[in-house]
C-alpha positions as CSV (number, residue, x, y, z in Angstrom):
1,X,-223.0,8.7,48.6
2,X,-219.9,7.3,49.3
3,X,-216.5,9.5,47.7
4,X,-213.9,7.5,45.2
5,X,-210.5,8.0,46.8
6,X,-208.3,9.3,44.2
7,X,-205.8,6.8,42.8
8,X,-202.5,6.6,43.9
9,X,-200.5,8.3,41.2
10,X,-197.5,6.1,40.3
11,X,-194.2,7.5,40.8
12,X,-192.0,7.3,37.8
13,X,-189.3,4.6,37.9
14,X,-185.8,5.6,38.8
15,X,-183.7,5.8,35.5
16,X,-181.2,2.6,35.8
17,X,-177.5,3.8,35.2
18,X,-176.4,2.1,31.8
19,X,-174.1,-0.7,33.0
20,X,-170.2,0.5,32.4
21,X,-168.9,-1.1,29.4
22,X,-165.9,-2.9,30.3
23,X,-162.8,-0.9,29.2
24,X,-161.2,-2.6,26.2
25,X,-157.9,-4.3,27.5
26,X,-154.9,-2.0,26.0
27,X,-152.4,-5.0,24.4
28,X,-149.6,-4.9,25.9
29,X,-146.7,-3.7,23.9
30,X,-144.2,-6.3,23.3
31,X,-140.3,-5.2,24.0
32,X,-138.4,-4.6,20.6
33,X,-136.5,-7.6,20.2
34,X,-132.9,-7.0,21.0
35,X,-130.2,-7.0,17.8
36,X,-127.9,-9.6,18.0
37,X,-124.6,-7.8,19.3
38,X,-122.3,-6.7,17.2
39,X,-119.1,-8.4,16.7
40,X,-116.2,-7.2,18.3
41,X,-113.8,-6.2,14.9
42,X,-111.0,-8.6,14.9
43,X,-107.8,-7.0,16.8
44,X,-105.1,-5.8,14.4
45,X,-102.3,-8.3,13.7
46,X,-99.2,-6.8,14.9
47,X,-97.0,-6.2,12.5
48,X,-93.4,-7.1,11.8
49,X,-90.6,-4.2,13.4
50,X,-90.3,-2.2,10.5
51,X,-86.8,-3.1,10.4
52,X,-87.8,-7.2,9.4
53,X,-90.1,-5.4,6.8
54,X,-87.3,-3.4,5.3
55,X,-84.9,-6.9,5.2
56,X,-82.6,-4.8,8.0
57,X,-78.6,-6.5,7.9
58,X,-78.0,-8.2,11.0
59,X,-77.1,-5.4,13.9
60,X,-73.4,-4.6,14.5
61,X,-73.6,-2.8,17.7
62,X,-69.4,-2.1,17.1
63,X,-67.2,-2.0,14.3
64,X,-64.2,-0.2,13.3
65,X,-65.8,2.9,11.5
66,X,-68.7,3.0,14.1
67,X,-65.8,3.6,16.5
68,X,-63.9,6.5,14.4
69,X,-67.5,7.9,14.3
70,X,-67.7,8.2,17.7
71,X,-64.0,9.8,18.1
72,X,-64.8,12.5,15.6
73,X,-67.6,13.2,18.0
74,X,-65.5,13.3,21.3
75,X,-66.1,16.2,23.4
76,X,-62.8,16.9,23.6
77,X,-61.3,17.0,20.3
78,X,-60.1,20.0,19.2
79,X,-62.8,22.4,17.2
80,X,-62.4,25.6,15.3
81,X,-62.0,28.1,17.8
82,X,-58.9,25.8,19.3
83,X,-57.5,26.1,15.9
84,X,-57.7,29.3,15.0
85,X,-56.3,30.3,18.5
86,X,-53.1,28.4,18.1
87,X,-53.3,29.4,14.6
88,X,-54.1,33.5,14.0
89,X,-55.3,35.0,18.4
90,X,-55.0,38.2,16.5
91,X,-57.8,37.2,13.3
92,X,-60.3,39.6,12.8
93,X,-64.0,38.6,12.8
94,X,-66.2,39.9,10.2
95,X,-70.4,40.1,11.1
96,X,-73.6,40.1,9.4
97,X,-75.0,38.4,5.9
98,X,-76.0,42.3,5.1
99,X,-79.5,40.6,4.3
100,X,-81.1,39.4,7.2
101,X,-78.6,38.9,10.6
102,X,-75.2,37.3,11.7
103,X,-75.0,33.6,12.5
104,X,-72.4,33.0,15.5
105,X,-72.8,29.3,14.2
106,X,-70.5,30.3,11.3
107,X,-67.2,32.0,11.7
108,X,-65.8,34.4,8.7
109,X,-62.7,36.6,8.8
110,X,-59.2,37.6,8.2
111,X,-56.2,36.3,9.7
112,X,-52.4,36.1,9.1
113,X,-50.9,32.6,9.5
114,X,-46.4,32.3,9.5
115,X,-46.9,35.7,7.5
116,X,-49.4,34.5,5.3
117,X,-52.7,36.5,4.9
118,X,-56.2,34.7,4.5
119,X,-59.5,34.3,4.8
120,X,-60.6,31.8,7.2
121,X,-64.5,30.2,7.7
122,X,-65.6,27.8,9.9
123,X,-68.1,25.8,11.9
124,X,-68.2,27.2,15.4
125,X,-69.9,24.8,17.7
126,X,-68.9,25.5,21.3
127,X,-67.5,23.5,24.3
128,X,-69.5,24.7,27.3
129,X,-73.3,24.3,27.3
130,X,-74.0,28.1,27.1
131,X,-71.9,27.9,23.9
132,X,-73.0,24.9,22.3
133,X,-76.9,26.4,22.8
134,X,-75.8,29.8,20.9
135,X,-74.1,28.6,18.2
136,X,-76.9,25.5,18.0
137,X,-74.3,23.0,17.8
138,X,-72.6,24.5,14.9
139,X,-75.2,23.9,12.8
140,X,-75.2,27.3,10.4
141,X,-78.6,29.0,9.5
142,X,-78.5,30.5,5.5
143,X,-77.2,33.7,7.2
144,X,-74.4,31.9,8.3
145,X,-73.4,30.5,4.6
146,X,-74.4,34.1,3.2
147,X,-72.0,35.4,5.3
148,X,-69.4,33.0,4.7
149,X,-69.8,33.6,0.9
150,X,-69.8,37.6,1.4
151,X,-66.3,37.2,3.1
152,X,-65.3,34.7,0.7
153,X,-65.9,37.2,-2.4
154,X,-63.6,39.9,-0.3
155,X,-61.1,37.1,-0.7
156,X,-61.6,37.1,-4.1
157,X,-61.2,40.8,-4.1
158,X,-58.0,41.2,-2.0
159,X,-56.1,38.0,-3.6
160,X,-56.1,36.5,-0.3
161,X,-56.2,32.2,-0.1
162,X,-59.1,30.8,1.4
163,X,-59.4,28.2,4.3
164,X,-62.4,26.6,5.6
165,X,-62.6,24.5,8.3
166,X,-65.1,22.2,8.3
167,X,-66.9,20.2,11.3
168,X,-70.7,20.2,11.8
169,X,-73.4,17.7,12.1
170,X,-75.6,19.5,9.0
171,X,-77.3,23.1,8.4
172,X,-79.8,24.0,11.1
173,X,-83.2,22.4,10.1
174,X,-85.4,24.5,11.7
175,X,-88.3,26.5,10.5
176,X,-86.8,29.7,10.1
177,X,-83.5,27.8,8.0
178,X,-86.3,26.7,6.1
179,X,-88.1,30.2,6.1
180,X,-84.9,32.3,4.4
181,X,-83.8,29.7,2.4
182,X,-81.6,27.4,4.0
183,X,-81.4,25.1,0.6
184,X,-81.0,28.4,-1.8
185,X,-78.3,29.5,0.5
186,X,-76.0,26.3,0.3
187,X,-76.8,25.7,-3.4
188,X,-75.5,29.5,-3.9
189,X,-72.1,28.5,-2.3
190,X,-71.5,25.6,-3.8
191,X,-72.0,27.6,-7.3
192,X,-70.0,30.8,-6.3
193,X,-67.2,28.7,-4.7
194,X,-66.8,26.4,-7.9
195,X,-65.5,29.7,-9.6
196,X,-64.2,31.5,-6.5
197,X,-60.8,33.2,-8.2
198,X,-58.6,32.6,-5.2
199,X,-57.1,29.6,-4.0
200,X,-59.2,27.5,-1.6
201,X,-57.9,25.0,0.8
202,X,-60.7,22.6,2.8
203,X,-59.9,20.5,5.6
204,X,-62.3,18.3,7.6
205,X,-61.6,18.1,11.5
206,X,-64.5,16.2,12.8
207,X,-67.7,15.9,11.5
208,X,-68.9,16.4,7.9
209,X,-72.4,16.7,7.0
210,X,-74.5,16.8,4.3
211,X,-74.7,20.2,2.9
212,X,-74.2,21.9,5.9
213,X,-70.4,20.6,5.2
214,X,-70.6,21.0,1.6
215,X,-72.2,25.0,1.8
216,X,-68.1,26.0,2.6
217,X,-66.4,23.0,1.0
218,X,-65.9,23.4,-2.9
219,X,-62.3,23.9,-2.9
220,X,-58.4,23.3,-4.3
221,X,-57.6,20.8,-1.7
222,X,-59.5,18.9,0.4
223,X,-57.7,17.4,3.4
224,X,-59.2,15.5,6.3
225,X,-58.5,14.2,9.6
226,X,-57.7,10.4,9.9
227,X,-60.1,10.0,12.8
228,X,-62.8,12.5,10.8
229,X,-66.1,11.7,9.1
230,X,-67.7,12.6,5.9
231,X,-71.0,12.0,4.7
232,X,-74.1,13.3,3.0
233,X,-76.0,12.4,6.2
234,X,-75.6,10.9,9.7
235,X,-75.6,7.5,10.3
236,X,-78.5,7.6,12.5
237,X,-79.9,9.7,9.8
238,X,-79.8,6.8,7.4
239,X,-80.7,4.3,9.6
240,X,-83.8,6.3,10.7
241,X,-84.6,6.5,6.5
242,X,-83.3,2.8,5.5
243,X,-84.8,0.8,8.6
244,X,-86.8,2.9,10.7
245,X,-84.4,2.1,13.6
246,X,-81.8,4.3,15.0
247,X,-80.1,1.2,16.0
248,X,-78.8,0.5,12.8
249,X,-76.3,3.4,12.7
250,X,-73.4,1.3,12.9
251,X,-74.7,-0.4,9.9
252,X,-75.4,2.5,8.1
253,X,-72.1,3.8,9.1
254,X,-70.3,1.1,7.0
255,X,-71.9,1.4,4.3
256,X,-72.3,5.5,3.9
257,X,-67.9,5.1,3.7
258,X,-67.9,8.0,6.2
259,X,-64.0,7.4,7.2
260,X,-60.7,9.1,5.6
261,X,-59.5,5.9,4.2
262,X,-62.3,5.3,2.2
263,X,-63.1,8.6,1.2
264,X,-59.6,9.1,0.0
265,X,-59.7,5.7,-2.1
266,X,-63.2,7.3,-4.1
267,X,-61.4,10.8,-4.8
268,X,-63.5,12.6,-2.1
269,X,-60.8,14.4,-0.4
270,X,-57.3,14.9,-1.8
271,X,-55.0,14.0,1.5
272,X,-55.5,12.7,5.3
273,X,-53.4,14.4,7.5
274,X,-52.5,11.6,10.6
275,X,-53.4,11.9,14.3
276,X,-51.9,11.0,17.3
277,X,-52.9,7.5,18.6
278,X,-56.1,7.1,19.3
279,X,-57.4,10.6,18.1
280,X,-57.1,14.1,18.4
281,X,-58.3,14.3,21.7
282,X,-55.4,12.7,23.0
283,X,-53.3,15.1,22.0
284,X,-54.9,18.9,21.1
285,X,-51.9,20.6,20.3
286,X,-50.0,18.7,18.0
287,X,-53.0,18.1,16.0
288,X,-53.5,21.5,15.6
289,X,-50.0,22.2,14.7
290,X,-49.8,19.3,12.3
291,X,-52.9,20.4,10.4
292,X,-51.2,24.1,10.1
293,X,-48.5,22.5,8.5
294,X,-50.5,20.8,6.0
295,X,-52.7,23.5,5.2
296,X,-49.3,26.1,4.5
297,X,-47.8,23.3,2.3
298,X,-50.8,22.8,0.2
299,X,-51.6,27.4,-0.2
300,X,-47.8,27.9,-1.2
301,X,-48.2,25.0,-3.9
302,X,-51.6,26.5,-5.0
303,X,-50.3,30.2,-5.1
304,X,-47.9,28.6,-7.9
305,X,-51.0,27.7,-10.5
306,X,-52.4,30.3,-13.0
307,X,-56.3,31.0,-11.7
308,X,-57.7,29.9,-14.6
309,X,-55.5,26.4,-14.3
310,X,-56.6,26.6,-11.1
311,X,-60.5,27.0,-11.7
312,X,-60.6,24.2,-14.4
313,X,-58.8,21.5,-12.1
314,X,-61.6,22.5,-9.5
315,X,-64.1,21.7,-11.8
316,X,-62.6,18.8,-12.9
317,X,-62.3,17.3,-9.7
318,X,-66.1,17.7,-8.6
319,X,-67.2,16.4,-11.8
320,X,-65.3,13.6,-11.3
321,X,-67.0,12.5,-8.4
322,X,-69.4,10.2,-8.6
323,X,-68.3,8.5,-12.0
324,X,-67.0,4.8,-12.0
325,X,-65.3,2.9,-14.5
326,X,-67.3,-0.4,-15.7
């Protein structure tokens, strides 16, 4: 009997692999689109010199005062050490504001002049560089004026005339000025000095300015150089304020009425004692002795008025100032 062969068994189908699904396309990102640029900002318009802005005269680079401006300025006219020299060698110096220091910018002390006895203060500004550094140009700090008032009252004290001698640019106008009271200090003066009991003779030599002038200059008699200057600020000071422009000093010059002429024509000063042709400088020594005349003549016809005569015409005459007739 003839065996069935067994039947093949099948073998089981091979799983297919699922087909990969195509990967999804990503979309590509699209570059941010660029900002317009911005516009450049329009340049500034240059503007007009400050000096067209301001309606600036026309420039005078020369003019008569410009030029006496620049003689009270020469390096060799004679300043208040030269003076008080030829006048008193023998004066005695007196230091210290008994506040805060001693101001070599500003000269105070006692001296005899042809027998008279006085108190003389001054602007000291120097003639070599060393000197001109120390004594800053004689530009006084409020120890200086202090000083010069603390002096001033032993004047008072001792019946003794005063005489100041006056030549300075302005008060020091630094920081520390500022600090102790450089404004206080001169305002002080000015109010002491108005009713100082003792005659007090002024006399301008080369510069005058501002209130570092006026801090020793409320007196009697106010004489001043032909070829001096007064003023309650620099030329180039004024300029600088008006225009903006140094420049303009010359301008500013004229119309500030710096010179003696002028000033003696408003009531300023009281009397212009002459110089040699063409300034001091040209000849030191009979400057000097010309304003010692001067200054004895006007202390022996001041010694001759009661003080309280004396202390209302002083009044008088700075009250005056600045008044004009319509």
């Amino acid at each position: 009997m003839a065996t069935k062969k067994p039947a093949a068994t099948k073998k089981p189908a091979a799983k297919k692999t699922p087909a990969k699904k195509p990967a999804a396309k990503v979309p590509a990102k699209k570059a941010p689109a660029k900002k317009p640029a911005a516009k450049a900002a329009p340049a500034p318009k240059a503007e007009p010199a400050p000096a067209a802005e301001a309606g600036a005269p026309k420039l005078i680079p020369s003019n008569p005062t410009w030029e006496t401006v620049k003689i009270a300025r020469h390096p060799d006219r004679p300043l208040f050490t030269d003076y008080l020299n030829a006048w008193c060698p023998d004066a005695i110096e007196l230091h210290g504001d008994r506040l805060v220091a001693d101001d070599p910018a500003m000269f105070a002390g006692i001296a005899e002049i042809d027998g008279e006895r006085v108190v003389i203060v001054g602007h000291r500004k120097g003639r070599t560089t060393e000197e001109k550094i120390a004594n800053r140009f004689g530009m006084a700090n409020p120890d200086g004026y202090r000083k010069a008032m603390r002096i001033m009252r032993l004047a008072e004290k001792f019946r003794l005339p005063v005489i100041a001698l006056i030549d300075t640019s302005g008060a020091f106008p630094g920081l520390d000025a500022e600090a102790r009271g450089q404004a206080e200090a001169i305002a002080k003066n000015l109010a002491d000095m108005s009713v100082l009991k003792t005659p007090i003779v002024v006399v301008i030599t080369g510069e005058g300015g501002s209130g570092g002038a006026l801090g020793i200059a409320v007196g009697d008699r106010i004489l001043m150089l032909e070829h001096a200057i007064y003023s309650v600020i620099s030329p180039e000071g004024c300029a600088s304020i008006l225009w903006r422009d140094g420049a303009y000093a010359p301008v500013a010059a004229q119309a500030l009425k710096v010179t003696s002429d002028a000033l003696l024509s408003l009531g300023v000063v009281d009397r212009v004692v002459p110089e040699p042709k063409g300034g001091a400088h040209k000849d030191p020594k009979k400057t000097i002795e010309t304003v010692r005349k001067a200054v004895l003549e006007e202390l022996r016809a001041l010694k001759d008025i009661p003080i309280e005569e004396l202390l209302e015409r002083r009044y008088a005459k700075f009250a005056a100032m600045g008044r004009f007739a319509k």
